[in-house]
C-alpha positions in Angstrom: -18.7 3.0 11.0 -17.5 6.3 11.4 -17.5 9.5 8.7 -13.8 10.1 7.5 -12.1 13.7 8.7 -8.9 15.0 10.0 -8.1 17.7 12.6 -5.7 19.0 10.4 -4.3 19.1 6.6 -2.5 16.4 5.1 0.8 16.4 4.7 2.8 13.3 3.2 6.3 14.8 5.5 3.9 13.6 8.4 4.7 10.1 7.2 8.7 9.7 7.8 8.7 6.4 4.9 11.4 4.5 3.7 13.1 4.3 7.1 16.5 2.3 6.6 16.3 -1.2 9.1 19.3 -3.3 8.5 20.9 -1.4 6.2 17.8 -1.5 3.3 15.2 1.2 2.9 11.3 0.1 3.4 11.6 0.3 -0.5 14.3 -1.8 -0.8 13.3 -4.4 1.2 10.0 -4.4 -0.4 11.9 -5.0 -4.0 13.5 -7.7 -2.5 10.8 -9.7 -0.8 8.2 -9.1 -4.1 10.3 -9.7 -6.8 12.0 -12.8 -8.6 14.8 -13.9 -8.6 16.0 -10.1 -7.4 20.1 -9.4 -7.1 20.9 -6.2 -4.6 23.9 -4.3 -4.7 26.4 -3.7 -1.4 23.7 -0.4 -1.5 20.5 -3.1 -1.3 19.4 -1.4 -4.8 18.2 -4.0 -7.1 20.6 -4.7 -9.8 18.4 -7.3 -11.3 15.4 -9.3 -11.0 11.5 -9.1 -12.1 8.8 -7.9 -10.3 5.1 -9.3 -10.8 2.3 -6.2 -10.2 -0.3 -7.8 -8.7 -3.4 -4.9 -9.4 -2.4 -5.0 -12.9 -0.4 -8.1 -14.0 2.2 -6.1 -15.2 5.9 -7.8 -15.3 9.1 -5.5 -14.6 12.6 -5.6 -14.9 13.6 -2.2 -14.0 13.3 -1.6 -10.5 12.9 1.9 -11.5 9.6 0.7 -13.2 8.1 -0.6 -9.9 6.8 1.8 -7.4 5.7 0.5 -3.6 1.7 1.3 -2.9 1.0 1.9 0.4 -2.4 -0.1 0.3 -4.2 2.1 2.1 -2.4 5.2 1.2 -1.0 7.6 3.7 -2.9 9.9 2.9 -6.5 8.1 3.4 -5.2 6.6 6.8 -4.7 10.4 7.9 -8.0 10.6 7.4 -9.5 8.3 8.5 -7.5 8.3 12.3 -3.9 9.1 11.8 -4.1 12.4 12.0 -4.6 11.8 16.1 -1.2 9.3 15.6 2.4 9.8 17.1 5.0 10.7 14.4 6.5 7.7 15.6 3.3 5.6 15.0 2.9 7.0 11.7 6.6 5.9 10.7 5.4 2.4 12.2 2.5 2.6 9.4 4.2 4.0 6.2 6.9 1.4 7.0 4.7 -1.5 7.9 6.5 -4.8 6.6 4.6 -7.4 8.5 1.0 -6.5 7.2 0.0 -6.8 3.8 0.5 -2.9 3.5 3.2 -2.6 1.0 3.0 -4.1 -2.0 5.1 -3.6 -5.4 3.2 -2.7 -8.4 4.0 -1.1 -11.9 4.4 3.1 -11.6 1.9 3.3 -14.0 -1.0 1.7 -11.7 0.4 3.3 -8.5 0.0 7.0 -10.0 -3.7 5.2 -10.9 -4.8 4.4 -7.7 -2.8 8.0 -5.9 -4.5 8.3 -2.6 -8.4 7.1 -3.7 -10.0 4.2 -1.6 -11.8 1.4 -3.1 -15.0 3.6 -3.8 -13.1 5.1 -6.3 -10.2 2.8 -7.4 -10.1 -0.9 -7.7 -7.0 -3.1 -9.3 -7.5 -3.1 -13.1 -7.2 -7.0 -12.8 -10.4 -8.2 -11.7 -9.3 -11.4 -10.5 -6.8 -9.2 -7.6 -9.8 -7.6 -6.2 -10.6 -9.6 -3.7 -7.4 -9.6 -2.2 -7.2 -5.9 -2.8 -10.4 -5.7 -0.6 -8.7 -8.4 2.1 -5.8 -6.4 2.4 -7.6 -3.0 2.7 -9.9 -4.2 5.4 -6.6 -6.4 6.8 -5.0 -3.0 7.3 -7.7 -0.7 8.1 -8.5 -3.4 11.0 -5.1 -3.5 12.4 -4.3 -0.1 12.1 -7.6 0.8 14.1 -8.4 3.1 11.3 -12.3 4.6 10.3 -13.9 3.0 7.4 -16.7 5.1 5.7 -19.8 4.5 4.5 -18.8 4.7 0.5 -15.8 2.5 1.4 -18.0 -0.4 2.9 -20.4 0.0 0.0 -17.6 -1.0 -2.5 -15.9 -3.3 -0.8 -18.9 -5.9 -0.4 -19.3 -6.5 -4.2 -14.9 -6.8 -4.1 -16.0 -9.7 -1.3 -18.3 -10.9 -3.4 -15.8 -12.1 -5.7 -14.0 -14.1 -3.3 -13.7 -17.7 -3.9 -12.8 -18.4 -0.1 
């Protein structure tokens, strides 16, 4: 375990996000893969479709309604080793479609959670913490990036509620 710090200040611009790939934006692509029964434009925008928020159990139909949570947000992961990152790698991260880093949730619960770690945010729905807790540790793992002492503390009892 390692205490959290940066070697500089953090800036989101550091994080090129919703990089296009096959014509979709990061964003896009999320919309499509987390929501129902989703319809995309020739632009990849949703047209249509319903979108599940899983901290919050929210439902959506306006895409515009939904906003895409970096699990562990951007800035947390600069400070807890990405500050010492390529740009490159750091576009790898804030774009990361084959971990369980982007996830679709309401705006509302997204503005909630901003960049706090799970000392001082969890889901709302107490029955998506423990895979809240998965997913952060799935990240921070993968990533290679610090977890503090305050963070470890409050993700046991998240654990804890696992059913496994």
């Amino acid at each position: 375990m390692q205490a959290e710090g940066a070697s500089a200040p953090y800036d989101r611009d550091l994080f090129p996000h919703w990089i296009t790939v096959d014509g979709c934006t990061t964003r896009e692509t999320v919309l499509q893969r987390d929501g129902d029964d989703v319809e995309v434009g020739s632009d990849c925008y949703p047209t249509s479709g319903s979108w599940y928020s899983e901290y919050d159990g929210e439902t959506r139909t306006a895409p515009a309604d939904i906003s895409i949570d970096h699990v562990v947000a951007l800035a947390e992961a600069w400070h807890s080793g990405a500050d010492g990152w390529t740009t490159a790698r750091r576009q790898d991260f804030a774009n990361d479609l084959t971990g369980p880093q982007l996830i679709a949730v309401t705006a509302e619960v997204n503005s909630s959670k901003s960049d706090k770690d799970p000392a001082e945010w969890v889901p709302p729905l107490a029955s998506k913490r423990c895979a809240y807790a998965k997913m952060w540790i799935h990240t921070k793992a993968r990533w290679d990036l610090t977890v503090d002492a305050a963070e470890k503390s409050a993700l046991q009892p998240l654990l804890d509620t696992c059913s496994y």
